[in-house]
C-alpha positions as CSV (number, residue, x, y, z in Angstrom):
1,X,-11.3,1.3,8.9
2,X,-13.5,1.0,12.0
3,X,-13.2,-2.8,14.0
4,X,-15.3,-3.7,17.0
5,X,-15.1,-6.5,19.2
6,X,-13.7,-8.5,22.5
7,X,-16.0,-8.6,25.5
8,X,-13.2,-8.8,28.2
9,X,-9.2,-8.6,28.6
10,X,-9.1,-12.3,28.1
11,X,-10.2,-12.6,24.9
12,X,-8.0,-9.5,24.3
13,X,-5.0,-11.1,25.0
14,X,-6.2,-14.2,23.5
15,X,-6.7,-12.3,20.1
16,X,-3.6,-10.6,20.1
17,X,-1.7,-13.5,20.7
18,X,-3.3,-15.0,17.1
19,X,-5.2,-17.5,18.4
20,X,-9.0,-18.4,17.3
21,X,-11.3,-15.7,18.1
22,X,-13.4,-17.1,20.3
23,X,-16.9,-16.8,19.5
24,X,-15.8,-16.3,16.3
25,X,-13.3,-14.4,13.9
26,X,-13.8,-10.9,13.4
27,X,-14.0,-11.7,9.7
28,X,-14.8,-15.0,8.3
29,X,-13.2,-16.4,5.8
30,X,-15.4,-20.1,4.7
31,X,-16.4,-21.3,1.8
32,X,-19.4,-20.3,0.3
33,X,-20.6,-17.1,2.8
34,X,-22.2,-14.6,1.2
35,X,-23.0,-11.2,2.3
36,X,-25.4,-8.7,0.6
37,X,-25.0,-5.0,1.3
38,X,-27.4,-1.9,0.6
39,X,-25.1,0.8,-1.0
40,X,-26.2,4.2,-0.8
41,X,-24.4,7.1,-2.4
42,X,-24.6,10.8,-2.1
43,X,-22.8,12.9,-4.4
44,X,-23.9,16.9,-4.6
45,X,-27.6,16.8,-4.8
46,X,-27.8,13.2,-6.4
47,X,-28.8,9.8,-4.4
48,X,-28.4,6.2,-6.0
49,X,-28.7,3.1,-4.3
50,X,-27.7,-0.3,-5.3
51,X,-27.1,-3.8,-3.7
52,X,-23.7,-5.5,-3.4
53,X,-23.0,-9.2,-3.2
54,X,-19.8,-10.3,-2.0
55,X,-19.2,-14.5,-1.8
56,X,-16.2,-16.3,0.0
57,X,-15.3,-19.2,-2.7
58,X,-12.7,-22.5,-2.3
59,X,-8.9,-21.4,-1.0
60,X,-6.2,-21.5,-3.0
61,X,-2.6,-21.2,-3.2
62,X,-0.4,-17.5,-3.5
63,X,3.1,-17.8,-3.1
64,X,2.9,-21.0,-1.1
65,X,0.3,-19.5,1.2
66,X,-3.0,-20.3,1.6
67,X,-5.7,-17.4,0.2
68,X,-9.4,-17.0,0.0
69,X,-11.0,-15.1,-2.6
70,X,-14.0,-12.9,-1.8
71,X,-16.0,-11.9,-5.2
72,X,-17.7,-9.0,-5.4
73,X,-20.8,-9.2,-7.6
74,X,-19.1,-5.9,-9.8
75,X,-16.8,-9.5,-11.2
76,X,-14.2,-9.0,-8.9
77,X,-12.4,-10.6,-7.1
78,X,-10.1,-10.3,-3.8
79,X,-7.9,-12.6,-2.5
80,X,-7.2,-12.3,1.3
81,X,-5.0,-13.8,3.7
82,X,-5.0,-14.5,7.5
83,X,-1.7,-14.2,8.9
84,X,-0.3,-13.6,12.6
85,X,0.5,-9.8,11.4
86,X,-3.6,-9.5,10.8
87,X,-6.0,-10.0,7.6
88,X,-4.5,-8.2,4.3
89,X,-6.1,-8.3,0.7
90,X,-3.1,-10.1,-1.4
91,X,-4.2,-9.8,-4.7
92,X,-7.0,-8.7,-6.8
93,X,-8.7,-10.6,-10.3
94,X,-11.5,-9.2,-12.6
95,X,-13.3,-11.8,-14.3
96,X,-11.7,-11.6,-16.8
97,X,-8.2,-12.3,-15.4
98,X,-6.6,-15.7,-16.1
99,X,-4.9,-15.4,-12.7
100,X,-4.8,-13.1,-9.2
101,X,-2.4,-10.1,-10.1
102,X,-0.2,-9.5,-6.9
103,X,-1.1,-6.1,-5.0
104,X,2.0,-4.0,-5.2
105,X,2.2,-4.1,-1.7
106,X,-0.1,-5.5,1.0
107,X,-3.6,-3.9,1.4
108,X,-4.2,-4.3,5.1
109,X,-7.6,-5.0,6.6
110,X,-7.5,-5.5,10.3
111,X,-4.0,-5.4,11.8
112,X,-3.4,-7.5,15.1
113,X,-3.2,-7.0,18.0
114,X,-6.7,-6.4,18.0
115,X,-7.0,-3.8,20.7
116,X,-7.5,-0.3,20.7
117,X,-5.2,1.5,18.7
118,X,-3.1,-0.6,16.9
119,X,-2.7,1.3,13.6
120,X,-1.7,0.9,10.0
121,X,-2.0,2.7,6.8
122,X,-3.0,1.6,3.2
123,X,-2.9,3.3,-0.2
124,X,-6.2,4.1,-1.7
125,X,-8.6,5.6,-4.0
126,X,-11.3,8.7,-3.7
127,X,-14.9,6.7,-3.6
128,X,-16.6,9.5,-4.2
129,X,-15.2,12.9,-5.7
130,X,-15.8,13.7,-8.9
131,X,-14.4,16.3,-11.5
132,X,-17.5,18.5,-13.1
133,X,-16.0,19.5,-16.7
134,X,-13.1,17.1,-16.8
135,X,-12.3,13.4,-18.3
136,X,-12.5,11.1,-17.1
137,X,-14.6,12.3,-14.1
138,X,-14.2,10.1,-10.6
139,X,-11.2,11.0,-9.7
140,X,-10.9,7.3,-8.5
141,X,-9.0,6.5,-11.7
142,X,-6.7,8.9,-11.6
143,X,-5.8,10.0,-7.6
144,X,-4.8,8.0,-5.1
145,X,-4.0,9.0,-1.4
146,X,-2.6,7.2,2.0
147,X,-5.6,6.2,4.5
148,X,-4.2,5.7,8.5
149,X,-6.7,3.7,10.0
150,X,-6.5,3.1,14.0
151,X,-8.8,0.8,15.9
152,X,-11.1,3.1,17.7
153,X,-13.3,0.6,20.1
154,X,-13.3,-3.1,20.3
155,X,-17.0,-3.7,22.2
156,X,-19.0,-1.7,20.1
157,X,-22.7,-3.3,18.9
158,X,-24.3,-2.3,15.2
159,X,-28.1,-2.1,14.6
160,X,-28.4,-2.0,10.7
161,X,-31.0,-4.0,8.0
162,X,-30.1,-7.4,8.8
163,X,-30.1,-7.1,12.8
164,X,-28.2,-5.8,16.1
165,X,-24.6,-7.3,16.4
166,X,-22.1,-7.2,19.3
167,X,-19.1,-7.5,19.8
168,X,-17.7,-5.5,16.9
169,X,-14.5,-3.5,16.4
170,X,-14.6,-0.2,14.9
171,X,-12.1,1.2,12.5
172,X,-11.9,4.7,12.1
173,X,-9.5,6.3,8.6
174,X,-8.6,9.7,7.5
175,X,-6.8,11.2,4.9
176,X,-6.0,13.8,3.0
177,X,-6.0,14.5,-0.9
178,X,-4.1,17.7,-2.2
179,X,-6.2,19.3,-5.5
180,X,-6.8,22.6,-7.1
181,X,-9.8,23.6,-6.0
182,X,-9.8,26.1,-8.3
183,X,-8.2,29.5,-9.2
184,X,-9.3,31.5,-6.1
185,X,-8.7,29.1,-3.5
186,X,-5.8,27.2,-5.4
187,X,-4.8,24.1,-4.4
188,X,-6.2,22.3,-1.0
189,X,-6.2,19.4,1.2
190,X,-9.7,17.4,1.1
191,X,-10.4,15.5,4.0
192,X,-11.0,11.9,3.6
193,X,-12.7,10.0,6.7
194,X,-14.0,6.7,7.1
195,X,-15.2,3.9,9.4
196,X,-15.6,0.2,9.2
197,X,-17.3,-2.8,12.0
198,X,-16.3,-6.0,12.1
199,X,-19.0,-7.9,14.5
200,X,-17.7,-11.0,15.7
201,X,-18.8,-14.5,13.7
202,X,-20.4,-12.0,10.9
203,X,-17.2,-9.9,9.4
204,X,-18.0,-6.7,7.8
205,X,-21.0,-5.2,9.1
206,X,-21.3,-1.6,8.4
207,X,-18.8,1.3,6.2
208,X,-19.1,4.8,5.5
209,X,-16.8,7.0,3.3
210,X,-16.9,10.6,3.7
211,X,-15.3,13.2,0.6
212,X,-16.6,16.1,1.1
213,X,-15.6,19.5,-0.6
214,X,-17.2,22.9,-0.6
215,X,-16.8,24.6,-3.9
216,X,-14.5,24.3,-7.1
217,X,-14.0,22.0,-10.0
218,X,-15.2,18.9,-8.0
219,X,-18.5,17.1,-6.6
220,X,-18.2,15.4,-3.2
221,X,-20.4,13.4,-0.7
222,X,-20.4,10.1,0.6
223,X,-20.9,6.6,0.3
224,X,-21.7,4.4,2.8
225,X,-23.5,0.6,3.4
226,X,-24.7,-2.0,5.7
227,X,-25.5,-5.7,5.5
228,X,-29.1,-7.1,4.6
């Protein structure tokens, strides 16, 4: 992921000692914000578009710790934690879920200190790639790869639907996914990249996923959004 922020050393230090952002935390966890995104995706020679809605509701308890859960209008979802080792995703609930199933491990999303290049590494899934004559198709449900995402500016600024926003950090990710490409080129390493901004006081900003493959058994592209 890519995070922006901090205008000067002292709010540097001041973040990477855990205290309150000042001006506001990177990514805002209070009851009852809601953030709608314009979701554009671009796989082969198709474009959809569509609009997310994602809505902080009341904390709750995991393991003795306090969580928020941030729903995604898909009906899920994701219960997130602010701790002095950075923001992580703890646990994840579909509608129809009676309770949060714990992650298997801790899905990071910014990791302190929040300066450039403090790093960290998350498992995932491919957003994008597709399979052309196999079931099921998105290779989401059946691949998953390791992301290492680095903190690649902490000032940067945003212009996107809703408005220009500074301070942000930006997080950049890359991986790699091995496949057979097919029987020429035999198996490969896809390149994976992303990017994420976190503006100060307004959280998630602005993402981008990248999957993009030149010829075989797949379809890649990207997907990418920003906030309205």
């Amino acid at each position: 992921m890519v995070v922006r922020s901090l205008l000067a050393c002292l709010a540097l230090v001041w973040l990477s000692a855990c205290g309150p952002e000042a001006g506001g935390p990177w990514f805002p966890l209070r009851e009852g914000l809601q953030q709608r995104y314009g979701v554009t995706m671009k796989r082969g020679d198709a474009t959809t578009r569509e609009v997310w809605t994602e809505t902080v509701g009341a904390p709750g308890s995991w393991h003795d710790e306090t969580v928020w859960p941030r729903r995604h209008s898909a009906g899920v979802s994701f219960w997130l934690q602010d701790t002095a080792q950075g923001l992580r995703r703890v646990a994840v609930q579909a509608d129809i879920d009676e309770a949060p199933v714990d992650d298997a491990q801790p899905v990071w999303v910014l990791r302190r200190p929040y300066v450039v290049g403090t790093e960290w590494r998350n498992l995932t899934v491919p957003y994008v790639l597709r399979r052309e004559n196999e079931y099921p198709n998105d290779l989401r449900l059946t691949h998953q790869l390791w992301m290492q995402w680095r903190i690649a500016a902490v000032d940067d600024s945003v212009d996107v639907a809703a408005g220009h926003f500074s301070p942000c950090l930006r997080v950049e990710g890359e991986g790699k996914l091995r496949l057979y490409v097919d029987p020429v080129k035999g198996f490969q390493d896809v390149p994976i990249m992303g990017a994420e901004w976190y503006c100060q006081g307004h959280g998630l900003v602005k993402w981008w996923r990248r999957e993009r493959i030149s010829s075989g058994f797949f379809t890649g592209g990207e997907v990418s959004a920003e906030l309205l």
